[in-house]
LUMGUTI-760793 format. One record per residue (C-alpha): residue in one letter; x, y, z; residue number from 1. Coordinates in Angstrom, 2 decimals. Example, Ala and Ser with C-alpha at 12.3 -4.5 7.8 and 13.67 -1.06 7.14 Angstrom:
BEGIN
('a' (12.30 -4.50 7.80) 1)
('s' (13.67 -1.06 7.14) 2)
END
This chain:
BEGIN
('x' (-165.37 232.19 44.53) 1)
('x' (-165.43 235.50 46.81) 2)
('x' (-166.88 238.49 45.62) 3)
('x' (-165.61 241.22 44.38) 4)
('x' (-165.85 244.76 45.93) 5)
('x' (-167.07 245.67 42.35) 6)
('x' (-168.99 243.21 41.21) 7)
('x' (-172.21 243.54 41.35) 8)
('x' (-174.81 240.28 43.60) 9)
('x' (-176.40 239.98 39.75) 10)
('x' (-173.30 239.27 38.24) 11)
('x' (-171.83 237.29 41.09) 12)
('x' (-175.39 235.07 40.93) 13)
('x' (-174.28 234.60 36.87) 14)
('x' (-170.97 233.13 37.91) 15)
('x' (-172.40 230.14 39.73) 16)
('x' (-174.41 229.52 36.63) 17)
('x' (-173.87 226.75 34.47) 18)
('x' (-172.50 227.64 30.72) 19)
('x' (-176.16 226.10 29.55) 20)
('x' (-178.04 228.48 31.75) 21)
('x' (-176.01 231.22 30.89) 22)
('x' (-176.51 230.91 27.37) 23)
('x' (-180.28 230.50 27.81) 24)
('x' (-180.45 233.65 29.59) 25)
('x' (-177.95 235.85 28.07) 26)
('x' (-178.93 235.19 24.64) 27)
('x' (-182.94 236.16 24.24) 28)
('x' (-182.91 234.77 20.99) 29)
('x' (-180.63 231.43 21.75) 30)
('x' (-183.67 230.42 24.13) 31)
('x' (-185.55 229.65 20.92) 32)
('x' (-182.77 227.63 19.30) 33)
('x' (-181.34 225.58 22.31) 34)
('x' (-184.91 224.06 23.26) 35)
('x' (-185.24 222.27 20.19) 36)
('x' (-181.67 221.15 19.45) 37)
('x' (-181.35 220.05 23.95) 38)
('x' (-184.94 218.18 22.83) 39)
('x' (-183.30 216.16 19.74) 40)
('x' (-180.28 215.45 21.30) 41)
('x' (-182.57 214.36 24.70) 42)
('x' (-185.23 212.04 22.11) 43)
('x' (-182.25 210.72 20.25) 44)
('x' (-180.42 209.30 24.28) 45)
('x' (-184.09 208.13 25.21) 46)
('x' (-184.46 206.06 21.90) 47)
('x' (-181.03 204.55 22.39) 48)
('x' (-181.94 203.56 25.95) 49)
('x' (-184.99 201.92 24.25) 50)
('x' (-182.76 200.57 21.47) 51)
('x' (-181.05 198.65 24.13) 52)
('x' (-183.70 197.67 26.59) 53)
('x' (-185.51 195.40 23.44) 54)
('x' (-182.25 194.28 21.84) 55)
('x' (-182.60 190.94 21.48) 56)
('x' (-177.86 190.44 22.18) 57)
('x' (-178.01 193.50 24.87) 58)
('x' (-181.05 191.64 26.58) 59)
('x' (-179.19 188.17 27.86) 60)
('x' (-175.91 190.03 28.38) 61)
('x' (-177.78 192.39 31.44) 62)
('x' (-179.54 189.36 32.57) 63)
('x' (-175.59 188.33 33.59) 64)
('x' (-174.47 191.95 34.64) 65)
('x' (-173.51 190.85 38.10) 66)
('x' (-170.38 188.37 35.65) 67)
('x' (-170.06 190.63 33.04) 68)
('x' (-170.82 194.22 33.54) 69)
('x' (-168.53 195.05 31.05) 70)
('x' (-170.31 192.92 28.55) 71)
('x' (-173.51 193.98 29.19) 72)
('x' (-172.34 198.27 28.38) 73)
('x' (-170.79 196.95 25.21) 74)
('x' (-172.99 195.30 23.77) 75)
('x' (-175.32 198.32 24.68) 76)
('x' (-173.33 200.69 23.34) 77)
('x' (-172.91 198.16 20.29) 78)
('x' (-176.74 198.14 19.69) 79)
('x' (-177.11 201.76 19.84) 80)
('x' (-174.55 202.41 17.48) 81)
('x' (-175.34 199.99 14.91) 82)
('x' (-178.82 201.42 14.67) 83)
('x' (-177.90 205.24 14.38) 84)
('x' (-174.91 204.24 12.00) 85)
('x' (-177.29 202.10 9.41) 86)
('x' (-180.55 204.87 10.22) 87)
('x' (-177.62 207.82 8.83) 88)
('x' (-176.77 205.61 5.96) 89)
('x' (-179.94 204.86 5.20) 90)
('x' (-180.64 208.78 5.31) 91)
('x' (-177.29 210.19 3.35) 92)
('x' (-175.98 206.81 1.93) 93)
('x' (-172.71 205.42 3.21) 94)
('x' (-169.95 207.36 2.82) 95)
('x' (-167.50 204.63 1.56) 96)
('x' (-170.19 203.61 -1.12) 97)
('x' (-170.43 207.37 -2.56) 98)
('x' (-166.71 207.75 -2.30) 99)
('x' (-166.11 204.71 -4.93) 100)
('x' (-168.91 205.53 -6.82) 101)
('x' (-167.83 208.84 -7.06) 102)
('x' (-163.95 207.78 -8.18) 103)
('x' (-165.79 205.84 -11.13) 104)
('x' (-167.61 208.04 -12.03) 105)
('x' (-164.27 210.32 -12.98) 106)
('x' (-162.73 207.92 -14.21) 107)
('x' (-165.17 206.38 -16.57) 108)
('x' (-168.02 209.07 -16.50) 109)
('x' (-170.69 206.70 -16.37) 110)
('x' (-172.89 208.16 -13.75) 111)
('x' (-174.93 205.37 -12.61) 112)
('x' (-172.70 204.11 -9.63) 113)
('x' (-173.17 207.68 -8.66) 114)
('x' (-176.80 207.96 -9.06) 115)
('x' (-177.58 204.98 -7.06) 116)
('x' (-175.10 205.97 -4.08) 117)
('x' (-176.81 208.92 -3.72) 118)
('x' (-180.61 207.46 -3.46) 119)
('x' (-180.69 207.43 0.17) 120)
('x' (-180.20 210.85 0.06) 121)
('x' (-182.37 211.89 -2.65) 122)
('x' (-185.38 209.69 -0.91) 123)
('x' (-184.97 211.58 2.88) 124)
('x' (-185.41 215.23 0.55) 125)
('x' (-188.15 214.10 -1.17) 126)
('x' (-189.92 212.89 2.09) 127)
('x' (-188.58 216.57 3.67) 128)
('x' (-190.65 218.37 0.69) 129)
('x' (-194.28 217.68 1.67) 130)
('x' (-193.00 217.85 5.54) 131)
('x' (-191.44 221.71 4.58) 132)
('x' (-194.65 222.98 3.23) 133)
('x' (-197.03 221.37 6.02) 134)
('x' (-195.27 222.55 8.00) 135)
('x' (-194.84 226.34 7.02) 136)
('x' (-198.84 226.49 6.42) 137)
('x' (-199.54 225.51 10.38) 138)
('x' (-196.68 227.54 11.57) 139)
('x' (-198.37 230.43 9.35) 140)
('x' (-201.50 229.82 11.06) 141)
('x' (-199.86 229.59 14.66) 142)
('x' (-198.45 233.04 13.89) 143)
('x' (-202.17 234.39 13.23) 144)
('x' (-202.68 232.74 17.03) 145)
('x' (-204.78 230.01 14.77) 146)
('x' (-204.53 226.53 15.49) 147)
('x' (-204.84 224.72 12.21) 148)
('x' (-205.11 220.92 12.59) 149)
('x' (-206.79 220.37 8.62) 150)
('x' (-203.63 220.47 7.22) 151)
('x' (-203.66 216.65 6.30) 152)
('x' (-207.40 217.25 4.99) 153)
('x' (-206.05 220.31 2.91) 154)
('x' (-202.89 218.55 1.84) 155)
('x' (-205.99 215.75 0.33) 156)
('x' (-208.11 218.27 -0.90) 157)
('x' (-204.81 220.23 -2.46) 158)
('x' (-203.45 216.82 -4.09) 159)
('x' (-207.04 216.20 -5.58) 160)
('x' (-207.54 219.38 -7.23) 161)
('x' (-204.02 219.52 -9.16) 162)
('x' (-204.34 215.54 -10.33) 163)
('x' (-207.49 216.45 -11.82) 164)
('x' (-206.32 219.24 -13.70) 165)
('x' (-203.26 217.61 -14.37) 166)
('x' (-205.25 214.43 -16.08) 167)
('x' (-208.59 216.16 -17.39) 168)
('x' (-206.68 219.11 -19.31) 169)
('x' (-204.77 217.86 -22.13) 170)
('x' (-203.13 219.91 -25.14) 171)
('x' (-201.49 222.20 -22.78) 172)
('x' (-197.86 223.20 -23.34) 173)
('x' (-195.70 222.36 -20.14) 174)
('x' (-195.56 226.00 -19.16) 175)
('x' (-199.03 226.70 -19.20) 176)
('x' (-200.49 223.12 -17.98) 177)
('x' (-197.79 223.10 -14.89) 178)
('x' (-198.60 226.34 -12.93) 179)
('x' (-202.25 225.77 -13.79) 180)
('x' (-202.22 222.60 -11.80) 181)
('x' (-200.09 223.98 -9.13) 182)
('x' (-202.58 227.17 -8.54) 183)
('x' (-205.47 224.52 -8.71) 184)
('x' (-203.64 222.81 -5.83) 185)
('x' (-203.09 225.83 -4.00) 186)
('x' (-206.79 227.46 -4.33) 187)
('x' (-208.64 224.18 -3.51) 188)
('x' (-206.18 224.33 0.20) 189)
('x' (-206.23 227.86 0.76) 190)
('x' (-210.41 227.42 0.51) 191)
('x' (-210.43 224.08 2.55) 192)
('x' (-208.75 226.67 4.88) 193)
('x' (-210.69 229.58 4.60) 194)
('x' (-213.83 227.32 5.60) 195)
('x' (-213.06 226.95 9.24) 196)
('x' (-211.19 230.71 9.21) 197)
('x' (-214.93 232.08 8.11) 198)
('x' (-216.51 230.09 11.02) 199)
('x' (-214.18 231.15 13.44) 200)
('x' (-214.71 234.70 12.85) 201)
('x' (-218.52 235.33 12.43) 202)
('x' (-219.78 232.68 14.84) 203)
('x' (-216.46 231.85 17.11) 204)
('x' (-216.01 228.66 16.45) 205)
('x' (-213.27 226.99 17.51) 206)
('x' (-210.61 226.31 14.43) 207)
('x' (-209.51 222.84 16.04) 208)
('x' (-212.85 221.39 15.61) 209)
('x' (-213.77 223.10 13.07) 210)
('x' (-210.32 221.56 11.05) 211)
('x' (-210.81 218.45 12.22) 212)
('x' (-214.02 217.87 11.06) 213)
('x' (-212.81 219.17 7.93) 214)
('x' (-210.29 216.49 7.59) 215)
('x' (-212.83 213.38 8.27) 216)
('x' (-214.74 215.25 4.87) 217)
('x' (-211.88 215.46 3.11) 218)
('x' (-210.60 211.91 3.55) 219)
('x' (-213.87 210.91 2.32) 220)
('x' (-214.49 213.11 -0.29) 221)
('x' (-211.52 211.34 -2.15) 222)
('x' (-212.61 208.12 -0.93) 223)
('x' (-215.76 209.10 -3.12) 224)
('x' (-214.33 210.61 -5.89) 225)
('x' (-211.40 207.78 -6.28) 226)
('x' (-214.37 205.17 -6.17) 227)
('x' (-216.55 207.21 -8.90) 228)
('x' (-215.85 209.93 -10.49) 229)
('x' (-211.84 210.42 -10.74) 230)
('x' (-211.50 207.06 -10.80) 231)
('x' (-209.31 205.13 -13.19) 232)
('x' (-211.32 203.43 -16.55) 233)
('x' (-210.68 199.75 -15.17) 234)
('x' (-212.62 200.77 -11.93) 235)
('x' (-209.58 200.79 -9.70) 236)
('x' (-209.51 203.66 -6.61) 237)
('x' (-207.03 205.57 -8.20) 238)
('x' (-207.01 208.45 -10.29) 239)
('x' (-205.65 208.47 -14.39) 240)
('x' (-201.83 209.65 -14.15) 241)
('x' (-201.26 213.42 -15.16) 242)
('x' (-200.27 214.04 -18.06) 243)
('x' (-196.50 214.55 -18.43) 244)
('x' (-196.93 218.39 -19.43) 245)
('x' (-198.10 218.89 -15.64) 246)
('x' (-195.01 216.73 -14.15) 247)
('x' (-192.53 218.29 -11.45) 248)
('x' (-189.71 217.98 -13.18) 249)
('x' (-186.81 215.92 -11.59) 250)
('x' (-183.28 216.71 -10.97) 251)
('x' (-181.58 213.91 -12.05) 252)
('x' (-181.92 211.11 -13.39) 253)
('x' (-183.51 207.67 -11.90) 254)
('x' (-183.70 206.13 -9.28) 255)
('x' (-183.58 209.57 -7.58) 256)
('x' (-186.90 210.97 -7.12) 257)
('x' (-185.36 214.54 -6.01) 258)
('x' (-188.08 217.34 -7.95) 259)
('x' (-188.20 220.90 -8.60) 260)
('x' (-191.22 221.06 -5.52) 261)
('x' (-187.65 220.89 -3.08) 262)
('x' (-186.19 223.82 -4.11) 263)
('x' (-190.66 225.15 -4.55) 264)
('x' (-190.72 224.27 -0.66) 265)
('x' (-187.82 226.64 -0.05) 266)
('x' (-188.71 229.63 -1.84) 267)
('x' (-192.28 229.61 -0.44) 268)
('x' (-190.30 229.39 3.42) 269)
('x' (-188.50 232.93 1.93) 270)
('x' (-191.72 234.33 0.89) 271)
('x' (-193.46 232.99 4.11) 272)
('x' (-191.03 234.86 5.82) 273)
('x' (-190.44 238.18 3.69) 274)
('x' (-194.63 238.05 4.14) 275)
('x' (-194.72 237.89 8.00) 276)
('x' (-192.13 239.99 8.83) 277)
('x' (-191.10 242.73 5.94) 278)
('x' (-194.82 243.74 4.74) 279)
('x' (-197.59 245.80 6.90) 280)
('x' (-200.17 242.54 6.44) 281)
('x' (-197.45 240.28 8.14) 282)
('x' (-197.01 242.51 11.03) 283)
('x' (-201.30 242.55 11.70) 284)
('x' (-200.98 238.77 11.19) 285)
('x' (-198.39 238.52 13.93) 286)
('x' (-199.94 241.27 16.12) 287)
('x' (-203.70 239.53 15.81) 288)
('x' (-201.81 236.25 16.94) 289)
('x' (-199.42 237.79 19.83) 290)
('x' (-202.94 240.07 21.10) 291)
('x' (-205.89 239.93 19.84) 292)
('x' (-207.29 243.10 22.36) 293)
('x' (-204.14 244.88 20.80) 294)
('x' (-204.75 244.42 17.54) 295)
('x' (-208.32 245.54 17.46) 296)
('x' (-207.58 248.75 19.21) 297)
('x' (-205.30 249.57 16.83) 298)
('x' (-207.61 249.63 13.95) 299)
('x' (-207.26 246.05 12.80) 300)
('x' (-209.82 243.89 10.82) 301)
('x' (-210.03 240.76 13.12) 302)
('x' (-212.11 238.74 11.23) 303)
('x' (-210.39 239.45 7.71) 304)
('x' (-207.65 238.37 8.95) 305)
('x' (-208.35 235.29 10.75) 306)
('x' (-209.75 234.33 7.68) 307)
('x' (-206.73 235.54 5.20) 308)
('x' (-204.67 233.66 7.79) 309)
('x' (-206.42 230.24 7.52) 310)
('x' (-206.75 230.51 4.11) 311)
('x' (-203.08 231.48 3.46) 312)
('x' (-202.12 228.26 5.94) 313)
('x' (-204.18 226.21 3.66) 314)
('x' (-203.27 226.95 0.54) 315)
('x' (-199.36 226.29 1.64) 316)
('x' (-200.69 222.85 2.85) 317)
('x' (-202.70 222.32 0.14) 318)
('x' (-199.08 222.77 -1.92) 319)
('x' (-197.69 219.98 0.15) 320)
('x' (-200.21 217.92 -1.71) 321)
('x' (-199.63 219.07 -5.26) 322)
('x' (-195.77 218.62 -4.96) 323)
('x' (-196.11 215.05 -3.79) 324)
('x' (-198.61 214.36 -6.50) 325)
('x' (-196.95 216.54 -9.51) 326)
('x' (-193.60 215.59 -8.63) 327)
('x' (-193.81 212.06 -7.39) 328)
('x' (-196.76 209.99 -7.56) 329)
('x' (-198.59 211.68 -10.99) 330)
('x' (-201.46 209.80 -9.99) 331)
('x' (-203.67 209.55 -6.31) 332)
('x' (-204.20 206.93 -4.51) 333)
('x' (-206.59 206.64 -1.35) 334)
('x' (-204.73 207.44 1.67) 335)
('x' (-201.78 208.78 -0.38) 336)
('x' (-200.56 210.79 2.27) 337)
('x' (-198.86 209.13 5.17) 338)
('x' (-199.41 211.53 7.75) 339)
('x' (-197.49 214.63 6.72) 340)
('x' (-200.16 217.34 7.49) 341)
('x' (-200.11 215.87 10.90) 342)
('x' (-196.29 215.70 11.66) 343)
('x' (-196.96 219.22 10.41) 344)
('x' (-197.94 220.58 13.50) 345)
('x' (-194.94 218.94 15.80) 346)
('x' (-193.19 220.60 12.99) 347)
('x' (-194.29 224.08 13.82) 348)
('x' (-193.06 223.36 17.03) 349)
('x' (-190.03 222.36 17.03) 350)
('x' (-189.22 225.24 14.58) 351)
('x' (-191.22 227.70 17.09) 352)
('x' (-193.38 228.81 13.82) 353)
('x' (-190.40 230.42 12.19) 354)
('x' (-190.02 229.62 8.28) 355)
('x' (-186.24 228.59 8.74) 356)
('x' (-186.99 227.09 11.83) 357)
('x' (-189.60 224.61 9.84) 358)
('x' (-187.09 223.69 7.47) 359)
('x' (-184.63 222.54 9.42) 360)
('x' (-187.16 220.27 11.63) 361)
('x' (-188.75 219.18 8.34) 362)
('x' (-185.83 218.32 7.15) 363)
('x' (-184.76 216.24 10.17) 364)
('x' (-188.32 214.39 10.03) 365)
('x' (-187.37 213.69 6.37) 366)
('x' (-184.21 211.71 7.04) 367)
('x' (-185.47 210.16 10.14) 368)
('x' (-188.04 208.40 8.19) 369)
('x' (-185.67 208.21 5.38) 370)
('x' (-183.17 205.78 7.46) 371)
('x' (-185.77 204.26 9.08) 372)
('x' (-186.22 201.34 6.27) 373)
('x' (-182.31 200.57 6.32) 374)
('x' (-182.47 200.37 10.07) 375)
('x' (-184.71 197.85 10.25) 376)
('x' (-183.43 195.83 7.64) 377)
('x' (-180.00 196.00 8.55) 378)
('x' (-179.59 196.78 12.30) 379)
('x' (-183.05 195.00 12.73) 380)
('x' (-184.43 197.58 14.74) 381)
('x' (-187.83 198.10 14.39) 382)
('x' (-189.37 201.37 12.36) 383)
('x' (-191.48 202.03 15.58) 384)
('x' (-188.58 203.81 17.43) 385)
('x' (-188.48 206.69 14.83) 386)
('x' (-192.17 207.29 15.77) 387)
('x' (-190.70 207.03 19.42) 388)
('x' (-188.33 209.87 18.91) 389)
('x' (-190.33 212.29 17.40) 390)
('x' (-192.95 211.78 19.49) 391)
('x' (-190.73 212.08 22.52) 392)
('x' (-189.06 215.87 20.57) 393)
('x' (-192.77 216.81 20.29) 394)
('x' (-193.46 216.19 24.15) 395)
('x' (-190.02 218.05 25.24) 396)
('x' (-190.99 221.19 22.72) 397)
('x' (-194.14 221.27 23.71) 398)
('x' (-193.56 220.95 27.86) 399)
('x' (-190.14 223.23 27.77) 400)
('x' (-190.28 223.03 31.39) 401)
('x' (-188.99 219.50 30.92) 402)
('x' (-185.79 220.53 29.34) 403)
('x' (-184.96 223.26 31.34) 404)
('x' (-185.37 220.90 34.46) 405)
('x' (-183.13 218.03 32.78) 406)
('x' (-180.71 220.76 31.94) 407)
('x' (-181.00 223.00 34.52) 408)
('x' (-181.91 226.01 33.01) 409)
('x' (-184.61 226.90 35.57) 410)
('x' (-183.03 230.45 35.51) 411)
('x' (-185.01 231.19 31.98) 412)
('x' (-188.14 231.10 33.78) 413)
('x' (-187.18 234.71 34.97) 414)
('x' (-186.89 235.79 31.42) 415)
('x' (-189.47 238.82 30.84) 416)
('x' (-191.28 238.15 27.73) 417)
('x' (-193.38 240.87 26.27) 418)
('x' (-196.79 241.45 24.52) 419)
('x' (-194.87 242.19 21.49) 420)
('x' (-192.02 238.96 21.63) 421)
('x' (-194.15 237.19 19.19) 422)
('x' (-193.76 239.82 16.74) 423)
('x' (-190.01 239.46 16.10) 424)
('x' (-188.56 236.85 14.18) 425)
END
């Protein structure tokens, strides 16, 4: 292409640009958005590549390539898409199965053909629910520039504090004995939090150990109480069940498990949001976490509100803990949690600490894990490779570099980024 007597050497540079790099750069806000989806889409090819390397029918085909090439990409291509296919039905049940179900059910009105073609679905929210509010307590904290790996330990310490309430009170109408074992939930978190946010601001210590250490006394803290005094009358490491006056109540019938905490999860991401960026206490949050030097020449309170901001991450978290418990389990067992306030943090990530952003990774977390049982079962691919892919979206978000090298965005690097980007949503 020849240039242009009016066309400027920037714009002439931006024609030789791929539409990828174009968008990255163009669209300031886009940059946010493409890493993560370019990441997924890059995990899910690497998994299928993996897929097909330890297929036990791809495996002797290769091993005759130099015959059969043909053979060998087939049945490659056959593996892969066996094992996505049964991992989405297993996540959003299978389409021909809800469509009958869902022609008796009109014509007969007996709902339970319905019901039970729409498990799969139901299960992958109800694994999103505790991954949603995790997640929006460490992106809160990330916001504050606060690095809050307890949220597993306040998830615990969240979960423990609403079953007790929810078994030890009794006599309590539903709309009295409910929110009280929510706000227990949510005050034993946001002060699991608050701990390490108090450290960190009088005597500088680092929030990372600080929350870590908080989760090893967490974990055994329940270990503790589940072995003495919560535990069940027969001696068994688990807590009485709640009473059903403190239950989150479902939204349909059994078998699916879908609760009220779903559509709790969402309204706290609005209110995490309206809070960080439409009130003045948001905006210090964000401007302590984007600079700190900033912040405190401007008249800010550093230390109230690195504490405020680990206490507010924890008390989210802590709610991760309480929904599970209210709405699904009504009871705690040890180790009852099965890694959400850790997945929390690659959570954050991949939804660069925005509330919407957290959601929508949260929710793809939930229905990875949610087809992950029907994969194995049915494509006999092992559970492992979900592990695999989110591990491999966490490395790409957190080493962008990567992506923009596989997709040649290396233009972005130019971007100018400003001491106040951080503060816009």
């Amino acid at each position: 292409m020849s240039k242009s007597p009016n066309q400027s050497t920037e714009e002439f540079a931006e024609d030789k640009r791929s539409f990828l790099q174009r968008l990255f750069i163009r669209q300031g806000s886009w940059s946010s958005v493409l890493l993560p989806i370019l990441a997924v889409f890059t995990a899910f090819v690497i998994g299928g590549v993996l897929i097909a390397a330890t297929s036990p029918q791809v495996i002797p085909a290769w091993k005759n390539f130099s015959v059969d090439p043909g053979k060998a990409l087939v049945s490659s291509w056959e593996a892969v898409r066996d094992a996505y296919v049964t991992m989405f039905e297993g996540a959003f049940g299978r389409p021909a199965v809800i469509s009958t179900a869902t022609r008796i059910y009109f014509e007969t009105g007996d709902n339970a053909a319905l019901l039970d073609a729409f498990r799969p679905l139901g299960e992958s929210l109800v694994l999103s629910t505790p991954y949603i509010l995790a997640g929006l307590g460490v992106a809160l904290g990330f916001r504050g520039g606060l690095f809050n790996i307890g949220a597993e330990g306040q998830l615990f310490v969240g979960g423990l504090a609403s079953v007790y309430v929810g078994y030890s009170l009794t006599g309590l109408p539903a709309y009295v004995h409910l929110p009280l074992a929510i706000l227990a939930g949510v005050c034993a978190g946001g002060l699991w939090g608050a701990i390490p946010g108090f450290l960190k601001a009088k005597t500088g210590a680092h929030e990372v150990i600080n929350t870590i250490m908080m989760n090893y006394i967490a974990f055994r803290l329940t270990d503790f109480l589940l072995q003495g005094p919560m535990s069940r009358p027969d001696g068994l490491p688990i807590t009485p069940e709640i009473l059903p006056s403190a239950y989150l109540p479902a939204l349909f019938d059994r078998p699916i498990r879908v609760h009220w905490g779903f559509f709790l999860a969402l309204g706290v991401a609005v209110l995490v949001y309206l809070f960080l960026w439409k009130t003045t206490l948001g905006f210090e949050i964000r401007m302590v976490g984007a600079n700190p030097k900033a912040a405190r020449y401007a008249g800010i309170p550093i230390a109230a509100r690195t504490v405020l901001t680990m206490a507010l991450s924890g008390a989210i978290a802590g709610l991760a803990g309480v929904s599970h418990i209210l709405g699904v389990d009504h009871r705690m067992v040890r180790a009852f949690s099965t890694g959400y306030g850790f997945d929390a943090i690659a959570l954050a990530l991949l939804g660069n600490s925005h509330p919407f952003g957290v959601v929508l990774a949260s929710l793809l977390f939930g229905f990875l894990r949610g087809g992950a049982a029907r994969m194995q079962s049915v494509a006999g691919v092992p559970v492992e490779i979900i592990r695999v892919i989110q591990g491999v979206v966490i490395i790409f978000v957190a080493a962008p570099a990567i992506i923009r090298g596989l997709y040649r965005l290396k233009g972005a690097q130019n971007e100018k980024h400003s001491v106040t980007q951080g503060l816009r949503p």
